[in-house]
Biopython code that builds the backbone (N, CA, C, O; Angstrom):
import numpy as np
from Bio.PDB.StructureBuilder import StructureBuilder

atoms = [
    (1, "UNK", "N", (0.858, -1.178, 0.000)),
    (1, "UNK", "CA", (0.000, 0.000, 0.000)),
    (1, "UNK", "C", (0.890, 1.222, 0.000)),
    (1, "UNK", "O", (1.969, 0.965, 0.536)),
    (2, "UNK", "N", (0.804, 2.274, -0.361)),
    (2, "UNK", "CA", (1.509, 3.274, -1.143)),
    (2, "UNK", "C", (0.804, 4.579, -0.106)),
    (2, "UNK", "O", (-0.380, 4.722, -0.410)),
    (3, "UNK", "N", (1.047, 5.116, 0.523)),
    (3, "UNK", "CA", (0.881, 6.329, 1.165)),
    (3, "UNK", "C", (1.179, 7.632, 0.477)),
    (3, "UNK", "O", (2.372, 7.926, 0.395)),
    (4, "UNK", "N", (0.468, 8.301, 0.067)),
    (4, "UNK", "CA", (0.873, 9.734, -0.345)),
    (4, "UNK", "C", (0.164, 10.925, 0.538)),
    (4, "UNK", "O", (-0.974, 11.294, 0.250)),
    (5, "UNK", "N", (0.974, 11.568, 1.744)),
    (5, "UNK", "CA", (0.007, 12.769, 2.431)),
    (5, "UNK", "C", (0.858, 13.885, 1.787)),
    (5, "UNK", "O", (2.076, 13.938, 1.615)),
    (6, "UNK", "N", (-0.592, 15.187, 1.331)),
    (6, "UNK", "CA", (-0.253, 15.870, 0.875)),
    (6, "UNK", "C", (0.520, 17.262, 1.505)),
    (6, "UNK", "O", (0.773, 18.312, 0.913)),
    (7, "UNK", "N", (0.745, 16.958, 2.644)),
    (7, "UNK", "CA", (1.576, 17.737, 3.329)),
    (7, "UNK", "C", (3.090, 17.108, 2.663)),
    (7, "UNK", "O", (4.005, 17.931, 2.627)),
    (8, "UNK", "N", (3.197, 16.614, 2.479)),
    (8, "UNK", "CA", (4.691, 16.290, 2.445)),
    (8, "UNK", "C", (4.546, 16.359, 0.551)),
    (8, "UNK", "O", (5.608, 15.892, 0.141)),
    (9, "UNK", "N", (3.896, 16.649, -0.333)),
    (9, "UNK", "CA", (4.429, 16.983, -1.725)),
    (9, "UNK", "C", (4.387, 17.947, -2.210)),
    (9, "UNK", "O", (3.617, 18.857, -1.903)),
    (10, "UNK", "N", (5.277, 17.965, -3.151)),
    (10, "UNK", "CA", (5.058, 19.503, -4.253)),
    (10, "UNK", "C", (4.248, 19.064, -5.462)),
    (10, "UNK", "O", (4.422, 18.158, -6.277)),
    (11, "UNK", "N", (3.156, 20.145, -5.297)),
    (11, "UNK", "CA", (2.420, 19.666, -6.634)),
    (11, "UNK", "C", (2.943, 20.178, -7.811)),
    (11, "UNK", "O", (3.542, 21.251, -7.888)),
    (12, "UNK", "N", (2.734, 19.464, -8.676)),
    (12, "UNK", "CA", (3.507, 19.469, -9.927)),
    (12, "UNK", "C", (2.713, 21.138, -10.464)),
    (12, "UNK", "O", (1.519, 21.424, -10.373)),
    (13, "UNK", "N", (4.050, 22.176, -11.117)),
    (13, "UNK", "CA", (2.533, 23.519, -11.563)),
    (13, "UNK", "C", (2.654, 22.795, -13.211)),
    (13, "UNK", "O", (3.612, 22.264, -13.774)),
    (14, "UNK", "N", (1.285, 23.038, -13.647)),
    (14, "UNK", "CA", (1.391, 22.371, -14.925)),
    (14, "UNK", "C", (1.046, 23.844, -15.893)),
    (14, "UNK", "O", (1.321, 23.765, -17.091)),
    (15, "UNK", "N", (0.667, 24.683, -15.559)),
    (15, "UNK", "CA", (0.393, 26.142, -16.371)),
    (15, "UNK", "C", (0.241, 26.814, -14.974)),
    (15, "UNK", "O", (0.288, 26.302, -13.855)),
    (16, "UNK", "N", (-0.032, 28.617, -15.507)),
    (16, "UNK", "CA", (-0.188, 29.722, -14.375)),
    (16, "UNK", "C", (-1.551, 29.035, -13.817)),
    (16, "UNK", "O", (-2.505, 28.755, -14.543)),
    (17, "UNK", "N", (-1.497, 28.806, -12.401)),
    (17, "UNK", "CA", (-2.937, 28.872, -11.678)),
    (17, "UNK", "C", (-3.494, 27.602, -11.520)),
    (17, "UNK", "O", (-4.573, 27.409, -10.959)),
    (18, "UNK", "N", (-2.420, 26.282, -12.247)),
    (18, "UNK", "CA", (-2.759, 25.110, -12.360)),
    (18, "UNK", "C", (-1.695, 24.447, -11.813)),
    (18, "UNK", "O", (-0.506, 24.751, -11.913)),
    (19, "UNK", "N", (-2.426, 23.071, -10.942)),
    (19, "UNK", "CA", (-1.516, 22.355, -10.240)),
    (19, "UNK", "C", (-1.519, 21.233, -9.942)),
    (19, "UNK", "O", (-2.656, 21.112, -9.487)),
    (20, "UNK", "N", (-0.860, 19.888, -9.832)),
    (20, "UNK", "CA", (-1.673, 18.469, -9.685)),
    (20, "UNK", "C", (-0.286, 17.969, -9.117)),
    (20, "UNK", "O", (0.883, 18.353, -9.085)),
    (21, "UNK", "N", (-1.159, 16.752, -8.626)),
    (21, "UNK", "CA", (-0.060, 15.792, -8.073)),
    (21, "UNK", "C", (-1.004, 14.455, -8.363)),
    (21, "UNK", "O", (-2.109, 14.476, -8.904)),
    (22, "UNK", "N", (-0.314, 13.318, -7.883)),
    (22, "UNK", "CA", (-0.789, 12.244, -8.960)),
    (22, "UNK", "C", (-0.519, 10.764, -7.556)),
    (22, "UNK", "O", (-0.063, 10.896, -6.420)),
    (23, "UNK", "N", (-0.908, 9.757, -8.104)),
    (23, "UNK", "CA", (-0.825, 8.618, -7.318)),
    (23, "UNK", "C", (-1.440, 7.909, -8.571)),
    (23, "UNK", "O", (-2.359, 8.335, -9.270)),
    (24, "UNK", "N", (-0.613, 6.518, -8.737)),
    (24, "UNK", "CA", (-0.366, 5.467, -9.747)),
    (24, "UNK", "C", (0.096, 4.094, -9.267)),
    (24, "UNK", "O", (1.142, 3.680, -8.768)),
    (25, "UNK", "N", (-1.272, 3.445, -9.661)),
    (25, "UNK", "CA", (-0.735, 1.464, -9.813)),
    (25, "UNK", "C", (-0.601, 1.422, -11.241)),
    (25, "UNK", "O", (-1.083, 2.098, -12.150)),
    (26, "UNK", "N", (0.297, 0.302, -11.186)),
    (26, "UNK", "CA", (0.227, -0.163, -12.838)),
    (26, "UNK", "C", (-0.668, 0.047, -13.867)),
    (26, "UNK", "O", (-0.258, 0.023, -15.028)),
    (27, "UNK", "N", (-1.934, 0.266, -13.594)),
    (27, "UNK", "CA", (-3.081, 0.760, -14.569)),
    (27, "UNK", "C", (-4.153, 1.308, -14.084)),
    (27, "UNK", "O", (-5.332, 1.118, -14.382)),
    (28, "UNK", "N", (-3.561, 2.168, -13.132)),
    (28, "UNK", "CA", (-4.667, 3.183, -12.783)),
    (28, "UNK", "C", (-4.009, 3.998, -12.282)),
    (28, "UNK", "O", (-3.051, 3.745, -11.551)),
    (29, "UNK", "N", (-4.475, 5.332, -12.641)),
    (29, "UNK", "CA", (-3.715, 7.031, -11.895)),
    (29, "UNK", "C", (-4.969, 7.661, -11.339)),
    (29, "UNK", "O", (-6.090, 7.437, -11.796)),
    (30, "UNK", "N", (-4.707, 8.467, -10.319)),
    (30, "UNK", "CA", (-5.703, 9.291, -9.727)),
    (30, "UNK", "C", (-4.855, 10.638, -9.448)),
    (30, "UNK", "O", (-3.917, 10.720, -8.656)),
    (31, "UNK", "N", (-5.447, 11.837, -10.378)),
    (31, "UNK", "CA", (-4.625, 13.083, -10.553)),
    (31, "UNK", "C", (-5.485, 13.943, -9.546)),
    (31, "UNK", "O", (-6.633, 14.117, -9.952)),
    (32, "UNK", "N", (-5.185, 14.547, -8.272)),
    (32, "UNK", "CA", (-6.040, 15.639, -7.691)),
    (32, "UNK", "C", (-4.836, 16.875, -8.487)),
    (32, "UNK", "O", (-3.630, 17.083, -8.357)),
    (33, "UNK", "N", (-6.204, 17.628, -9.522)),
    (33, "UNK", "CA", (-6.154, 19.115, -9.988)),
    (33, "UNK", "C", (-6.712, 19.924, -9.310)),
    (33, "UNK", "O", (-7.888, 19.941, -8.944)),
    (34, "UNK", "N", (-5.487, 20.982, -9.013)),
    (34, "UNK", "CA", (-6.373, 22.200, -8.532)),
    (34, "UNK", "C", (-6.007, 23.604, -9.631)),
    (34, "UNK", "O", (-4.892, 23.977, -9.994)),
    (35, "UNK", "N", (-7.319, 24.175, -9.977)),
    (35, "UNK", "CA", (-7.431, 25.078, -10.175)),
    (35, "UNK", "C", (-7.442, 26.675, -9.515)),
    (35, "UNK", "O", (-7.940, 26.805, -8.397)),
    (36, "UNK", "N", (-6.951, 27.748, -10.140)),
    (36, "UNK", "CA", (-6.739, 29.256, -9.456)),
    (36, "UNK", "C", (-6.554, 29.995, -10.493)),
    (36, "UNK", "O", (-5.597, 30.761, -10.371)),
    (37, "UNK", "N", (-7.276, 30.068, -11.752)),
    (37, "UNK", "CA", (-7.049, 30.871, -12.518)),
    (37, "UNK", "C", (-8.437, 31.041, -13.536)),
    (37, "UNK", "O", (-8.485, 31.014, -14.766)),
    (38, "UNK", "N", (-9.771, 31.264, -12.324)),
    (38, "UNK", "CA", (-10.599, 31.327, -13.093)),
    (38, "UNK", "C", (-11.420, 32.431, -12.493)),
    (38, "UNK", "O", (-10.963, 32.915, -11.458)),
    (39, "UNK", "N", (-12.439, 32.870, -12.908)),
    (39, "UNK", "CA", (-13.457, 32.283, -14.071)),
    (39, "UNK", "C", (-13.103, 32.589, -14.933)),
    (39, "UNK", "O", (-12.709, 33.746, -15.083)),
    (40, "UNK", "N", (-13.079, 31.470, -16.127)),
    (40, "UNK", "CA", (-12.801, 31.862, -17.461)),
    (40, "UNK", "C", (-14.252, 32.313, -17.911)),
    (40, "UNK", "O", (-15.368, 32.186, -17.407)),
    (41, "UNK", "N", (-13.664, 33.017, -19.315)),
    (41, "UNK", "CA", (-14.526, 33.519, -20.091)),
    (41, "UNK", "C", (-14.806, 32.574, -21.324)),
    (41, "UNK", "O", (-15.720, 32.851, -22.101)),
    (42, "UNK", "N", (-14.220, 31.744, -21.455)),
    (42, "UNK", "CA", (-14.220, 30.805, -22.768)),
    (42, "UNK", "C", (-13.326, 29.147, -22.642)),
    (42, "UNK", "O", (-12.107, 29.018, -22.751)),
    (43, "UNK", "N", (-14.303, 28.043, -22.395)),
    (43, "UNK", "CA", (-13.921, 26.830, -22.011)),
    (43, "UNK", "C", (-12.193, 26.673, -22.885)),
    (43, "UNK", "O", (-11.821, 27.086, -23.984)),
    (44, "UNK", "N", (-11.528, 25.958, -21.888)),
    (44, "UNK", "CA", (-10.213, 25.448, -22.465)),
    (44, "UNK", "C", (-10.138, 24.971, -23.903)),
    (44, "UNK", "O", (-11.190, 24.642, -24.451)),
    (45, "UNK", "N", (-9.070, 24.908, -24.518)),
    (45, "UNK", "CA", (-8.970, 24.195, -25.796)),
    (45, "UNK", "C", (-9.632, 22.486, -25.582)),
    (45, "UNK", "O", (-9.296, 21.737, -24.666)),
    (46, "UNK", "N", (-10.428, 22.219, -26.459)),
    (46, "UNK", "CA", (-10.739, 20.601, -26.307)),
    (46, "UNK", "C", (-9.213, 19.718, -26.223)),
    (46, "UNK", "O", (-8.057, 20.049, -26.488)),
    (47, "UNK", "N", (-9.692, 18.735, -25.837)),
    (47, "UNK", "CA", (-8.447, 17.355, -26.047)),
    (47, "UNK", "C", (-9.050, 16.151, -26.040)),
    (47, "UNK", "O", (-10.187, 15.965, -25.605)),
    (48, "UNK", "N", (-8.374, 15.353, -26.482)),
    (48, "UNK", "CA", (-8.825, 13.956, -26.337)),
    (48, "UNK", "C", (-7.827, 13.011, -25.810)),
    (48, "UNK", "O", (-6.861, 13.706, -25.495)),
    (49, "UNK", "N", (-7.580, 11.800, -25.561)),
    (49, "UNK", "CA", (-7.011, 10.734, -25.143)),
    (49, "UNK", "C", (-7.518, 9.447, -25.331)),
    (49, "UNK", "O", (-8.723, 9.273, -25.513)),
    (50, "UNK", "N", (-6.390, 8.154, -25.296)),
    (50, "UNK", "CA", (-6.864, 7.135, -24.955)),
    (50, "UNK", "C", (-7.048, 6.148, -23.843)),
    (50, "UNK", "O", (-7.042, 4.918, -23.807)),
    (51, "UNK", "N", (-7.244, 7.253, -22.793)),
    (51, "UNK", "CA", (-7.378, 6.578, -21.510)),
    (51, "UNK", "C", (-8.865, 7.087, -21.067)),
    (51, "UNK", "O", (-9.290, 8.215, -21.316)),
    (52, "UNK", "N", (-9.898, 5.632, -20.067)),
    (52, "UNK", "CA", (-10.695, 6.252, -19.736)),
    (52, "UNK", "C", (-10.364, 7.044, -18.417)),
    (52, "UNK", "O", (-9.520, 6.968, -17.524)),
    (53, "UNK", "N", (-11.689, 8.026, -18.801)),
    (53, "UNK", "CA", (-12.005, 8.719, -17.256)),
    (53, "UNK", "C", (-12.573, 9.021, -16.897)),
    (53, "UNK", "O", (-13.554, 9.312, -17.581)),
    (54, "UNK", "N", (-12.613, 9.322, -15.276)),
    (54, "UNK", "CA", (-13.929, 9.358, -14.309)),
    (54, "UNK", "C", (-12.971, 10.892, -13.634)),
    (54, "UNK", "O", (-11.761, 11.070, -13.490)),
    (55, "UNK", "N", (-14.070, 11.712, -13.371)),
    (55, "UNK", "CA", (-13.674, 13.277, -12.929)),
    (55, "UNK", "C", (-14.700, 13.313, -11.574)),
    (55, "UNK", "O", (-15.846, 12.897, -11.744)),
    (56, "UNK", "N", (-14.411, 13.670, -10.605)),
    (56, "UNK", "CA", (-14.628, 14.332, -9.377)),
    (56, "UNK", "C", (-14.518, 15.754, -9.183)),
    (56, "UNK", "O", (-13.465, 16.391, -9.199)),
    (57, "UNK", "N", (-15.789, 16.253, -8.979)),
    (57, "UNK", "CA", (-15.661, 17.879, -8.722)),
    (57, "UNK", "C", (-15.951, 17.905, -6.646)),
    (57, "UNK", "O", (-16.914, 17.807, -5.885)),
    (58, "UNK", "N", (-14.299, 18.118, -6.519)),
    (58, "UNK", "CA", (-14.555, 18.685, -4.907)),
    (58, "UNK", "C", (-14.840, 19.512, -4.673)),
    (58, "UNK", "O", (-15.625, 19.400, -3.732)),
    (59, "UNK", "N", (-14.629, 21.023, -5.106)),
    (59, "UNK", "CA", (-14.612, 21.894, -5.253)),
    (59, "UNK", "C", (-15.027, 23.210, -6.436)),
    (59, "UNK", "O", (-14.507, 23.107, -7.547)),
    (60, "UNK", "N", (-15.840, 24.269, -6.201)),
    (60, "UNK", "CA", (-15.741, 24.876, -7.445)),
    (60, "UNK", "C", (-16.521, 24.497, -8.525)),
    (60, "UNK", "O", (-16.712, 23.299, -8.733)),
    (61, "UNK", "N", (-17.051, 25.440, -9.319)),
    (61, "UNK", "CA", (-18.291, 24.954, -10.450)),
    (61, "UNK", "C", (-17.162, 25.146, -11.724)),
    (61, "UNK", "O", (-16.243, 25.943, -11.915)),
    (62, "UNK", "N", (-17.608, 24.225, -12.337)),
    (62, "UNK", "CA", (-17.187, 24.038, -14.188)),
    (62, "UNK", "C", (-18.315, 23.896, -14.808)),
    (62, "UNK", "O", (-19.311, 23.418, -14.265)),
    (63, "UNK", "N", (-18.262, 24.383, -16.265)),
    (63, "UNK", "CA", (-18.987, 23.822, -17.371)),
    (63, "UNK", "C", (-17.793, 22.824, -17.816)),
    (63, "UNK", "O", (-16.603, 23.140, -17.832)),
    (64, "UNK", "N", (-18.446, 21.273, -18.257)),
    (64, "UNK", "CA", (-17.847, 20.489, -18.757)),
    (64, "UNK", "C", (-18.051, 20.454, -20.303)),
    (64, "UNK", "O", (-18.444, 21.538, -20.735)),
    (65, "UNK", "N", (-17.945, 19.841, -20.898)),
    (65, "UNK", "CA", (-17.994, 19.800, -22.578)),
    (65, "UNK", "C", (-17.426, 18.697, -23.002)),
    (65, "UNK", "O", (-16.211, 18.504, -22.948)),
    (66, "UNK", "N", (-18.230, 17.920, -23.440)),
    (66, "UNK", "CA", (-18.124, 16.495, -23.890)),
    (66, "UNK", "C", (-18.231, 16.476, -25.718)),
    (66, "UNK", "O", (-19.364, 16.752, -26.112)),
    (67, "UNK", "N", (-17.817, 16.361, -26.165)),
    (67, "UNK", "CA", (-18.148, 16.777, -27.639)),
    (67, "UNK", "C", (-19.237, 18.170, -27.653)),
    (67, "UNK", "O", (-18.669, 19.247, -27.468)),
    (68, "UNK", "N", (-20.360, 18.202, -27.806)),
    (68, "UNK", "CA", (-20.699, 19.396, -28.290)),
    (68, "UNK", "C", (-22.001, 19.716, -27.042)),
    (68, "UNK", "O", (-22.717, 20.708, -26.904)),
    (69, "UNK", "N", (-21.929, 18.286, -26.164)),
    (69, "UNK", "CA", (-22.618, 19.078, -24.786)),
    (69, "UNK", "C", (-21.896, 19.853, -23.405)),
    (69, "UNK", "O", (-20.854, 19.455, -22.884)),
    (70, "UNK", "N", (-22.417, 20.631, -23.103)),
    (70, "UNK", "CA", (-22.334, 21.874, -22.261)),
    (70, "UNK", "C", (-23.282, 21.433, -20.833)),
    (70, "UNK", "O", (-24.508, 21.536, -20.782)),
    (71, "UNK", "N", (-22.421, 20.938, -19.737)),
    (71, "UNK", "CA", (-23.106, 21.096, -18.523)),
    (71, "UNK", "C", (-22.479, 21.351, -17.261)),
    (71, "UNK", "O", (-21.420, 20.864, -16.864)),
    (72, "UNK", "N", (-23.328, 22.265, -16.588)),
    (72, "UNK", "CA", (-22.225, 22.918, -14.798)),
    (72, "UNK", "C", (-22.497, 21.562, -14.213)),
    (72, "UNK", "O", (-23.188, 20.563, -14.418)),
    (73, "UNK", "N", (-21.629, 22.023, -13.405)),
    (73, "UNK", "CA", (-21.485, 21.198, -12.685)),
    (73, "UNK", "C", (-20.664, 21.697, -10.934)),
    (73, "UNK", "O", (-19.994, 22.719, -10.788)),
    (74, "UNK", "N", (-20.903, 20.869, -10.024)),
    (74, "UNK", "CA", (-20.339, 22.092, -8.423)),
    (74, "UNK", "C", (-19.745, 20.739, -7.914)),
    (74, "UNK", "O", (-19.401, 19.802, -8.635)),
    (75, "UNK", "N", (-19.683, 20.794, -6.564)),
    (75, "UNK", "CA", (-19.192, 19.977, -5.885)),
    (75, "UNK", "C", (-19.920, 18.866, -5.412)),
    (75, "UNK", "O", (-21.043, 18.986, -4.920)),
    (76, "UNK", "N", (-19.398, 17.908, -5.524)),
    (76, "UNK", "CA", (-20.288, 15.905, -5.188)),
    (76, "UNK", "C", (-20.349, 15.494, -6.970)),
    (76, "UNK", "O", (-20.336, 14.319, -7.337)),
    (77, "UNK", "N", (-20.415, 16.661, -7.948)),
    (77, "UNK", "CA", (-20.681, 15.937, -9.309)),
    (77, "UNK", "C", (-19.861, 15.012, -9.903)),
    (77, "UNK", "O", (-18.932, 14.836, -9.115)),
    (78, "UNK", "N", (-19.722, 14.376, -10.805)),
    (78, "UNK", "CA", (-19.038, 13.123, -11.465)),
    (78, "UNK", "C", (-19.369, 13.504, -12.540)),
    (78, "UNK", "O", (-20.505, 13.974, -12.607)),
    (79, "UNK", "N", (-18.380, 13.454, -14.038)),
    (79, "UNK", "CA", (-18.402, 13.058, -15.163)),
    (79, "UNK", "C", (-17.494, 11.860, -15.601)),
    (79, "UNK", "O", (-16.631, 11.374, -14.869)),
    (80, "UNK", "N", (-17.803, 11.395, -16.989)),
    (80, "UNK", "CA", (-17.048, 10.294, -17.227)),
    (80, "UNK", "C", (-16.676, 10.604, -18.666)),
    (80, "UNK", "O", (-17.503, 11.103, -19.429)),
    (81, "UNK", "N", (-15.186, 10.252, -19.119)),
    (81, "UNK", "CA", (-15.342, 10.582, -20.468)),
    (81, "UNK", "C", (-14.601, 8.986, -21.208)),
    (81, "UNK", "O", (-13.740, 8.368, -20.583)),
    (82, "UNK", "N", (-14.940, 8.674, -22.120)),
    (82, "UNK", "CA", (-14.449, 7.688, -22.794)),
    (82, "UNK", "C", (-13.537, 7.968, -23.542)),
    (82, "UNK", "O", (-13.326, 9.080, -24.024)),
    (83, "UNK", "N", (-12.704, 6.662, -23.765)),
    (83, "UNK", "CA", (-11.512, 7.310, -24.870)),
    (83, "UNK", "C", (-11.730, 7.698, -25.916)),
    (83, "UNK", "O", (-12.609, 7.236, -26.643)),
    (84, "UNK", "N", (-10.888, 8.734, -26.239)),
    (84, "UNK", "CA", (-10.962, 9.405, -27.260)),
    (84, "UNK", "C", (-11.842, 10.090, -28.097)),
    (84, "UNK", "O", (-11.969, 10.162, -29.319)),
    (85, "UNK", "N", (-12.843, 10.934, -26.429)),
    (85, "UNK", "CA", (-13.955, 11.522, -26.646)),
    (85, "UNK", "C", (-13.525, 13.293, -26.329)),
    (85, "UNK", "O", (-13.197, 13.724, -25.223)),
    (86, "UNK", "N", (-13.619, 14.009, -27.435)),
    (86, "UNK", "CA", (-12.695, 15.578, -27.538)),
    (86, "UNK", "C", (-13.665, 16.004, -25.932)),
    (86, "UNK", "O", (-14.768, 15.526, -25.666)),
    (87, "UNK", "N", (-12.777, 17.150, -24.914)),
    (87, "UNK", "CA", (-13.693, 17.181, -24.041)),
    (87, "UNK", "C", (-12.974, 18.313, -23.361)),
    (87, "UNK", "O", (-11.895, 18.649, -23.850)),
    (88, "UNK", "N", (-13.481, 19.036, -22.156)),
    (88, "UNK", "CA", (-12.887, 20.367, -22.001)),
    (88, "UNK", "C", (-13.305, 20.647, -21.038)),
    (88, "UNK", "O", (-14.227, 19.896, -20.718)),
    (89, "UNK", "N", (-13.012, 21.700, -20.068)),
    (89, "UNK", "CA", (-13.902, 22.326, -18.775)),
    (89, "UNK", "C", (-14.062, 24.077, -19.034)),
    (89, "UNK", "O", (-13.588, 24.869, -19.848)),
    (90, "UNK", "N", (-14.584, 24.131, -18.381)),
    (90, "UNK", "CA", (-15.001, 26.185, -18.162)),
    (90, "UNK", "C", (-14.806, 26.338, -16.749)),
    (90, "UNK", "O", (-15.443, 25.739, -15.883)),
    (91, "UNK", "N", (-13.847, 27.212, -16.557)),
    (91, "UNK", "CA", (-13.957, 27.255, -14.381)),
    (91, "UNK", "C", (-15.191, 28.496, -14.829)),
    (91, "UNK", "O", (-15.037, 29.516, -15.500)),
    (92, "UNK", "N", (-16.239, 28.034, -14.271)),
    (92, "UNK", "CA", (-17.427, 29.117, -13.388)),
    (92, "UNK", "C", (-16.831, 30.029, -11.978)),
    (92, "UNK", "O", (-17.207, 31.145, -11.617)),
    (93, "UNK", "N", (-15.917, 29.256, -11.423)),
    (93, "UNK", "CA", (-15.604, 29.873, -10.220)),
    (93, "UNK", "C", (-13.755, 30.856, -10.211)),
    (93, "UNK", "O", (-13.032, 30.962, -11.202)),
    (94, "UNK", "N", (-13.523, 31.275, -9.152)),
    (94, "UNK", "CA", (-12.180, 31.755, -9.189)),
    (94, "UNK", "C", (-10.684, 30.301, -8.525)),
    (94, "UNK", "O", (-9.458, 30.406, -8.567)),
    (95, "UNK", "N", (-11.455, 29.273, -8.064)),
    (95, "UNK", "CA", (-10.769, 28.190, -7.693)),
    (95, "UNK", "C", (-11.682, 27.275, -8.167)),
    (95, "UNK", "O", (-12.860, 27.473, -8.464)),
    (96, "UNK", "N", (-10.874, 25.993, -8.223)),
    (96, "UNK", "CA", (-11.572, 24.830, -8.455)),
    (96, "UNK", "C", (-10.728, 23.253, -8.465)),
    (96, "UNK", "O", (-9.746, 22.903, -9.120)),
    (97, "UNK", "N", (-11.612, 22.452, -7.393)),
    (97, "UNK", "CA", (-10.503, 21.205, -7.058)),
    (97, "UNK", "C", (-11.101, 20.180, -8.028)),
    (97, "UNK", "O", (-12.329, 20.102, -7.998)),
    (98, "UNK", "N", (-10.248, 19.131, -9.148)),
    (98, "UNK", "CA", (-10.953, 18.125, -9.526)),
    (98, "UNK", "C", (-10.248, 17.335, -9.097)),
    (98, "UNK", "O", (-9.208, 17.653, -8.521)),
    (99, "UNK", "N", (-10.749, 15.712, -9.317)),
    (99, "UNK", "CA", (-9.845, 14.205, -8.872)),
    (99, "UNK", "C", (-10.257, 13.974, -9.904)),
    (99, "UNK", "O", (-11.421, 14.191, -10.242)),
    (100, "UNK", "N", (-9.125, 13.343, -10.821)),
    (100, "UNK", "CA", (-9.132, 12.563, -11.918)),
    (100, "UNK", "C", (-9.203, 11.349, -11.711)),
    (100, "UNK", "O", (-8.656, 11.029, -10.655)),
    (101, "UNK", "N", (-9.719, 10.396, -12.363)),
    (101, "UNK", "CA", (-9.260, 8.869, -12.342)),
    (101, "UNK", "C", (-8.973, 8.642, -13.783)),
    (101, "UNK", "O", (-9.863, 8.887, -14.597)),
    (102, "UNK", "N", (-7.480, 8.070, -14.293)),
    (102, "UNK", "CA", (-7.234, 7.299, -15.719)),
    (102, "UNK", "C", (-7.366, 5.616, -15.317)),
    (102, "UNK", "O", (-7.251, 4.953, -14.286)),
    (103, "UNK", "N", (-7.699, 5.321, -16.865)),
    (103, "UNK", "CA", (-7.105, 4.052, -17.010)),
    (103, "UNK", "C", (-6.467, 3.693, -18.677)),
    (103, "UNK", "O", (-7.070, 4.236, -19.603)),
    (104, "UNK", "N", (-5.679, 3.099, -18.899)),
    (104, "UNK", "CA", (-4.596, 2.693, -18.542)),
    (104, "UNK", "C", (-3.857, 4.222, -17.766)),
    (104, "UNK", "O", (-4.423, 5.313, -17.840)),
    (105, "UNK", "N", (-2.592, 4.019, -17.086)),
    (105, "UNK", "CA", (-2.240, 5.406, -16.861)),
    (105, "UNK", "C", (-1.618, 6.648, -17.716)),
    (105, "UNK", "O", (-1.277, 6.525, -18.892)),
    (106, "UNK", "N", (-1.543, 7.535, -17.171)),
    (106, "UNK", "CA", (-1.173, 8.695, -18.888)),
    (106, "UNK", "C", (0.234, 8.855, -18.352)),
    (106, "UNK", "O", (0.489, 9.412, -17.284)),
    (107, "UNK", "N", (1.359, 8.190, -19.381)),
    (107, "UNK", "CA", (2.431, 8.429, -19.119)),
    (107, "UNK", "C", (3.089, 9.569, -19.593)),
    (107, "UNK", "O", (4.310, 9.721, -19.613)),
    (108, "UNK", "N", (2.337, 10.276, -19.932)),
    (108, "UNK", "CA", (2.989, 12.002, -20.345)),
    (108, "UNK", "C", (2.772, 12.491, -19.218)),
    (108, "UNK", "O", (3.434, 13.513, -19.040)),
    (109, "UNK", "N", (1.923, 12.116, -18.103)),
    (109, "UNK", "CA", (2.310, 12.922, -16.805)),
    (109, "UNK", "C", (3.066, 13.074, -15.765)),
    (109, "UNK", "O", (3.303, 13.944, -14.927)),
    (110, "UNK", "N", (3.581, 11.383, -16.171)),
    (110, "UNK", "CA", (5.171, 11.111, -15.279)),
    (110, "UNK", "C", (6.622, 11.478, -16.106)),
    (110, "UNK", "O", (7.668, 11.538, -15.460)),
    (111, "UNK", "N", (6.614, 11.667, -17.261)),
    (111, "UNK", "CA", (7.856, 12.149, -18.151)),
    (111, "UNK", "C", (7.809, 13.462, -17.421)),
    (111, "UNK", "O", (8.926, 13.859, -17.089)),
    (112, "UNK", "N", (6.779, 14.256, -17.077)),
    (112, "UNK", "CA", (7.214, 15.389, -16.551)),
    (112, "UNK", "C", (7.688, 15.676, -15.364)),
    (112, "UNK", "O", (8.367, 16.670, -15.105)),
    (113, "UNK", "N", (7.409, 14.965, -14.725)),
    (113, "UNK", "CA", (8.119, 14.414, -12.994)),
    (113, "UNK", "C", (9.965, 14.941, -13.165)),
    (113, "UNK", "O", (10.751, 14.746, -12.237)),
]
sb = StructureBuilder()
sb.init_structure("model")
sb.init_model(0)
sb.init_chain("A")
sb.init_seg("    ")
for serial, (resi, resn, name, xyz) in enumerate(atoms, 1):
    if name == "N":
        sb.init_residue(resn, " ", resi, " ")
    sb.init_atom(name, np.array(xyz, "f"), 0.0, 1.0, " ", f" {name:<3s}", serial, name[0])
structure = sb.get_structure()
């Protein structure tokens, strides 16, 4: 069993206002993102992948965007996106915490380690 308390890490900054740290088994990652650089005015660039995922909103309202649907979302919500489904967020708020879950894991997030 693998202990990670977040007192003791540096979260990785991945852009201004963005920040994550990560925990990984062989085929599963769980990314807690935090956001500080919102409210935007215009949802992120889309992306896609081939890993699935399951999103946790702790914190903070988003519009999500799943191909061409648009829905808020606050804290307790869940989305899920399938692979290689284009997909995006909007921060509604000025902070915002998500928990990612991948599967298989996304190894472009440990090359950056």
């Amino acid at each position: 069993m693998g202990i990670i308390k977040s007192s003791e890490v540096t979260p990785e900054v991945v852009a201004k206002g963005r920040t994550r740290y990560l925990a990984r088994l062989p085929n599963l990652m769980m990314v807690a993102m935090d956001f500080e650089d919102g409210p935007a005015s215009q949802p992120d660039p889309p992306h896609s992948h081939p890993h699935e995922q399951i999103s946790y909103v702790v914190s903070g309202e988003v519009n999500v965007i799943l191909g061409n649907e648009v829905t808020s979302l606050g804290p307790g919500d869940i989305f899920t996106v399938p692979p290689d489904i284009p997909h995006s967020i909007q921060l509604l708020t000025t902070k915002a915490r998500l928990i990612d879950a991948f599967t298989p894991i996304r190894e472009e997030f440990l090359k950056s380690r």
